[in-house]
N, C-alpha and C positions, 0 to 999 in steps of 0.2 A: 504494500500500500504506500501510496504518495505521504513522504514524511512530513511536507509542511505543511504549515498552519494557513486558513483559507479564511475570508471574510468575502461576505456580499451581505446587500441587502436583502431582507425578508417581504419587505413590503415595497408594491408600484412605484415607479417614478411620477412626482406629482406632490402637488402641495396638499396637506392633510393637517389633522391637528397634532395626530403622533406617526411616527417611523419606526421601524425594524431594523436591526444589523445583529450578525449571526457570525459570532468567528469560532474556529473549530482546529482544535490542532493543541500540540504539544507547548507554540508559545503563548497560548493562552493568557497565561499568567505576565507576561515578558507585558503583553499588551494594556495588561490592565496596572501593572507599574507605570506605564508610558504616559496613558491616557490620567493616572487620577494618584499617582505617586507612591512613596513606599507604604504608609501608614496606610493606605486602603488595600494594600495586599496584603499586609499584616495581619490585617482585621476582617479578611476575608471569611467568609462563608458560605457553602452550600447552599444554592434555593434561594437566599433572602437578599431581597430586593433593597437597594442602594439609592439616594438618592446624592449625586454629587457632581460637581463640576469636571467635565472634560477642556484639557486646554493643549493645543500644538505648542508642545513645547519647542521646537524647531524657530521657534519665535521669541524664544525666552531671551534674557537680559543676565549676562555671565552665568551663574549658579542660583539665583533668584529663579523661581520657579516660579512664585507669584507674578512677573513681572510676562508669564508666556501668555500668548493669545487665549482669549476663552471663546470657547468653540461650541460651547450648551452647556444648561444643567438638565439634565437629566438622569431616568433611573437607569439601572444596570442588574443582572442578577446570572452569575457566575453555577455555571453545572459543575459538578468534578465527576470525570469520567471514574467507572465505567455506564455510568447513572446520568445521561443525557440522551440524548436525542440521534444525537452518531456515535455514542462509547466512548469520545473521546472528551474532554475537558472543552468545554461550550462558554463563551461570554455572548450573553444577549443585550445589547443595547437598543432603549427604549426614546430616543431623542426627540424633538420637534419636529413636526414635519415639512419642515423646509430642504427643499433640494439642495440649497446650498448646504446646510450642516449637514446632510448625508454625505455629500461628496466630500468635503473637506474631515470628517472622522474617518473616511474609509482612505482617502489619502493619505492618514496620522499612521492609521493601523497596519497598513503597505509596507510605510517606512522601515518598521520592525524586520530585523532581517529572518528572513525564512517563512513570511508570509505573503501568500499573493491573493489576488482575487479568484473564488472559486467558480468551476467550470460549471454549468448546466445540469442539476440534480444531484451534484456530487457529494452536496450531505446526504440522502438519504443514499445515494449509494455506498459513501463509508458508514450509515446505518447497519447497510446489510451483511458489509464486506467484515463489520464488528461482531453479528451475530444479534444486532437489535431487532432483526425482522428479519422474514425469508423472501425470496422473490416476489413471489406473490402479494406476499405485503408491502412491498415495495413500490411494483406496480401500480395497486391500488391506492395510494395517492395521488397521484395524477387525477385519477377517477373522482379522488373528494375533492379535490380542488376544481375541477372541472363538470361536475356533475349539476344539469340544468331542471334534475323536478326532484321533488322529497324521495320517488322512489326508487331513482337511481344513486340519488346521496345515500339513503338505508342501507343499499345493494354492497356502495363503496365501502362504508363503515364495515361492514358486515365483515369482506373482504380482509380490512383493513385490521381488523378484530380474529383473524385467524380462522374463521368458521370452511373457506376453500384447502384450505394448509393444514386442518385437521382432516377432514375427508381424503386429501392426498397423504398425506404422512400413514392414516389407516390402511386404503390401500397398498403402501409400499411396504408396510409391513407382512400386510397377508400374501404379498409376491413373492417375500423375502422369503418367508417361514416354506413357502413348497419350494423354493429353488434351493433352499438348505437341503430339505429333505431330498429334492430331485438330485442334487449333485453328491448326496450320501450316498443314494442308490447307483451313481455313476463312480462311485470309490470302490464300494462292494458289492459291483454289478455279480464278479463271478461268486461269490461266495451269499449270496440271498437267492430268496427264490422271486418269480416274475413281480414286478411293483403293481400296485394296484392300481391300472389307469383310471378307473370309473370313479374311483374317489379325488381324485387329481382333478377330473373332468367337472367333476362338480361344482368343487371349489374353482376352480377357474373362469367356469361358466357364472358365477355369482360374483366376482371379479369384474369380467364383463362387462356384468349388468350395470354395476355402477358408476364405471368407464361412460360406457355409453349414457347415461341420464347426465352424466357433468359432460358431457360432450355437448349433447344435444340442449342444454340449455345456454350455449353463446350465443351472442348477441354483438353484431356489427358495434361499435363504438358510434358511427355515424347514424345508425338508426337510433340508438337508446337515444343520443346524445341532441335528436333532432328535436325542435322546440314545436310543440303541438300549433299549427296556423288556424284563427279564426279569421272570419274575414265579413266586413261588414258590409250590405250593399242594398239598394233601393232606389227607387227616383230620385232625381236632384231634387237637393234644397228638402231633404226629407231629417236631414238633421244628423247625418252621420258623423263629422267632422266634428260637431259639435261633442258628440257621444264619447270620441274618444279622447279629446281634449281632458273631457268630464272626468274619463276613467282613470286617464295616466295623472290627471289634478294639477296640469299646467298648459298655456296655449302652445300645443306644440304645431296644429295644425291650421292654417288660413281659414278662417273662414265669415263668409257674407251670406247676405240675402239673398243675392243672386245667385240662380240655378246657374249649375255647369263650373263653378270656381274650380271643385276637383278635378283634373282633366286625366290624370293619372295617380295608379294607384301609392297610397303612404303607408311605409311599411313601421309599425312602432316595436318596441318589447312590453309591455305590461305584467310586472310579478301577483299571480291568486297565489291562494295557501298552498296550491299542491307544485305550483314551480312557474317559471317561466315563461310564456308566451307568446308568437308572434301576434301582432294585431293588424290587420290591412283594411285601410280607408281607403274604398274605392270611389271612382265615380260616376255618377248615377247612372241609370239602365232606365231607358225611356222606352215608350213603346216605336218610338218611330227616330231619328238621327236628324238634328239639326245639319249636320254638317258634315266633310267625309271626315274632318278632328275629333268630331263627336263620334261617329261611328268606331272610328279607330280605338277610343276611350271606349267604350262601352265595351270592344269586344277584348281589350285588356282586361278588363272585370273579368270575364266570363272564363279567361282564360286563368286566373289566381282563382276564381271560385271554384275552378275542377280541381285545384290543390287542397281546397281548406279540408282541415278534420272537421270544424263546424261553420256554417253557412247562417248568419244569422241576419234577417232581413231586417232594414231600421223603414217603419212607414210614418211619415206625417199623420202623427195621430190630431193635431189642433182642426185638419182639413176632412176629418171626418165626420160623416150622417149617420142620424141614428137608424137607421135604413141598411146602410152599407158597413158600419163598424162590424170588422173584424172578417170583412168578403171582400173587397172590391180591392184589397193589396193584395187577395193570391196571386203569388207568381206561375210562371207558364214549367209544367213538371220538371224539366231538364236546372232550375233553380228552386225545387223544394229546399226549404229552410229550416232546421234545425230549431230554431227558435226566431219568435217575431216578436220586435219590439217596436210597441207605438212611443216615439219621443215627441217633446211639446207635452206634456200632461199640466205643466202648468197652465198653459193658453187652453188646455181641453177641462180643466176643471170651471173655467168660468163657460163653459156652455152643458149645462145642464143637462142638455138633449139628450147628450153624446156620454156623459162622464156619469150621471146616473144608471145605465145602462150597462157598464161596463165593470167589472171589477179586478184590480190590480192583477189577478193573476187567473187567465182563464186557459181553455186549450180547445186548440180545432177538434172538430167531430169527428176526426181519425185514428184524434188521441195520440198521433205522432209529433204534432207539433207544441209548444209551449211558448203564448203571448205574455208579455209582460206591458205594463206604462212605467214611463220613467220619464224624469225631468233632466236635461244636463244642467237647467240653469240653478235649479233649486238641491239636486242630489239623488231626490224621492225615486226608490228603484234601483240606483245603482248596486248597492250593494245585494241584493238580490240577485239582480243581474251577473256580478262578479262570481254568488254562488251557483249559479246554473252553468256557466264557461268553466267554472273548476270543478265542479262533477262530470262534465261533458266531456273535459280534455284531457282529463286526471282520473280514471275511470281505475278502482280500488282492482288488485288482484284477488284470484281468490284464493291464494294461500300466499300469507305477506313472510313467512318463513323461507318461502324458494330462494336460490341466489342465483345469479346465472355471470358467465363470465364475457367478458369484451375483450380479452388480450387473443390475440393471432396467437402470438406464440406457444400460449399454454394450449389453447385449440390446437397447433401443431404437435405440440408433445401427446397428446389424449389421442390422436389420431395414428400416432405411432407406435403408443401404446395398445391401441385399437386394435389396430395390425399386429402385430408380435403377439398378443392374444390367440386372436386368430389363428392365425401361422400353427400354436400351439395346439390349439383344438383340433384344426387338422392334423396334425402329428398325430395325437392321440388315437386319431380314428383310421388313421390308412399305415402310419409308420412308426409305430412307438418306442422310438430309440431312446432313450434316457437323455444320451447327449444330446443330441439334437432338441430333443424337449428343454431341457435346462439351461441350453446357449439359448433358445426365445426366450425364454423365461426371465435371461441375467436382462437383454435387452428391452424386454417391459418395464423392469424396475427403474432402469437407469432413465429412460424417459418418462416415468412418474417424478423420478427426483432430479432431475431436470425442471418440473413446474416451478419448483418451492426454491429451486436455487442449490439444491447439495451436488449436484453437478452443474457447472456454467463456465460458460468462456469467456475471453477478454470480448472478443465482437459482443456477442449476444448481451455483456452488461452495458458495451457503449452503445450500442441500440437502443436501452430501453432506456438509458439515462438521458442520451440526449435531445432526450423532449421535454425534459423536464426546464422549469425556471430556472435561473441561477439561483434564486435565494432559498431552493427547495434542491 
């Protein structure tokens, strides 16, 4: 392992009210005499948070120390390996979050000789490389950093929690125990009498099984990872611009009186309880095209609405009769709606006609669809609204204990172990050599422990690391 001592930040570039820096390595210590003098390393301790001035001494005035630049107050709180975060002896600094005093502490901490700036994931790779976690856990950070709904954050945790790396480590165990037994039987082939395949086979075939079930539950990284699309659409000037402004609770999008402002569609992110989502403000869908600009907009619409996971229609509810409320917005079947919302409820509570007649939450006579009213100006609805898009698009599993994996790579290990299985099972059944069974057998293991990291090469660690941030 790389002997020296590495520093980056933990947290984005960007002004904030606090920052991160994460140094890791053997000077540890070197660095926090540098930064805060001898009496604060004297008085060092484990765990417990610091609050005290950093200053470039590189600025200082002969041997006055008082007299070196001050560069923040802020906290600090010192790991001592093997009891961190990479085994090794960790200082975390807590600074302001000004880019400049980030830059300038990490330039102090540089100076230190045998420290450099760290590469791309390479604490949690000297994590793994310490024995703080196994591959697989490893991996799965990425995942909690990057995980866009609750129930792929769960997933990662889970991951991250060991619950994949105890099912594998089970597994390699019970491969282990018959290739002991199979390569006994290959020591005192001549002196035993025939091994018992059907027991072998059995246990192998149950092996399999559950190979195959953590196989077959991966899952692309790009699909889990894809953010559910709602997409909102109706006639101009029906009040959708308005709606999402409402939802996201800032003017992010233009809007007038005037029909047609939207001419193309606005794609937003809006966070419900279950995760992340796209949101698209289209613009409006007429029955007939002002223009060939308008046409061209409308069939933009139609082409985002064949993407959305939900389709939900926004109508001019203020311009409705009590005659026609809640009929005369069906749309033409190739845009059934997922959910219709009348906006304006405030301009439709002053007509009586219409708002007595109606109540906050009814549903078409199909029973497929679900109307709501809502005001953007006033609120009334939205939240409502917000919970029928995060049951729609956030749709509960039915068994919230499953995990399933997103790494290629541990999917190629399963797959090889897959195979060499296999391979195995047929030995048993047309050729049941000992050797032969127990050389598949050594190769199944080796590619179960290969998932978790007790087998791995330099490529395969700078693969998976180099995706990772620098501060992670």
């Amino acid at each position: 392992m790389d002997s020296q001592t590495i520093v980056a930040p933990m947290t984005p570039a960007g002004v904030s009210a606090v920052a991160a820096i994460r140094v890791s390595g053997s000077r540890v210590r070197d660095v926090v005499r540098l930064l805060f003098g001898e009496a604060a390393l004297k008085n060092i301790k484990p765990r417990e948070a610091k609050l005290a001035t950093a200053r470039d001494y590189r600025t200082m005035v002969g041997d006055e120390r008082a007299t070196a630049q001050v560069i923040d107050s802020l906290l600090y709180i010192f790991f001592e390996g093997p009891n961190s975060y990479t085994g090794e002896d960790v200082l975390e600094l807590y600074p302001h979050g000004n880019p400049i005093i980030v830059r300038e502490l990490i330039q102090v901490i540089k100076s230190v000789d045998g420290v450099r700036l760290a590469e791309p994931g390479e604490y949690t790779r000297r994590a793994f490389l310490n024995g703080r976690m196994d591959l697989v856990q490893a991996e799965s950070v990425a995942d909690v950093i990057h995980s866009a709904n609750r129930d792929e954050l769960k997933n990662a945790h889970r991951l991250l929690g060991g619950a994949l790396s105890k099912k594998v480590k089970t597994l390699t165990e019970q491969v282990m125990d018959i290739s002991a037994r199979l390569e006994l039987d290959v020591d005192f082939a001549e002196e035993e009498a025939d091994p018992d395949y059907a027991t072998w086979g059995t246990k192998i075939e149950a092996i399999r099984g559950s190979v195959l079930s953590i196989l077959k539950s991966f899952k692309e990284k790009a699909a889990v990872s894809r953010l559910p699309l709602a997409v909102l659409y109706g006639a101009p000037n029906a009040g959708k611009s308005s709606l999402v402004n409402a939802l996201l609770g800032e003017d992010r999008i233009l809007v007038s009186d005037i029909p047609g402002t939207t001419r193309d569609f606005v794609e937003v992110r809006l966070f419900l309880d279950g995760g992340e989502i796209r949101l698209v403000d289209t613009a409006g869908i007429a029955d007939k095209a002002a223009d060939a600009l308008d046409a061209l907009s409308m069939e933009k619409s139609r082409e985002i609405l064949a993407e959305a996971d939900m389709k939900i229609l926004v109508v001019d509810g203020a311009s409705l009769s009590f005659s026609t409320a809640g009929r005369e917005s069906m749309p033409s079947e190739d845009l059934k709606p997922d959910l219709v919302v009348y906006s304006k409820s405030d301009l439709l509570e002053e007509r009586t006609d219409v708002a007595q007649s109606m109540d906050p939450i009814t549903t078409f006579q199909d029973d497929r669809n679900v109307t709501l009213r809502i005001s953007s100006k006033t609120g009334a609805g939205l939240d409502s609204l917000k919970r029928i898009m995060n049951a729609s698009l956030f749709k509960k599993t039915e068994n919230s204990e499953d995990l399933w994996i997103t790494s290629e790579r541990e999917k190629t290990c399963l797959e090889e172990a897959l195979a060499g299985i296999d391979r195995t099972l047929s030995l048993i059944h047309t050729n049941p050599a000992v050797e032969l069974i127990a050389f598949e057998m050594q190769l199944v293991r080796r590619a179960l422990q290969s998932i978790t990291g007790e087998i791995s090469s330099e490529d395969v660690l700078q693969k998976i690391f180099a995706g990772f941030c620098i501060g992670k």
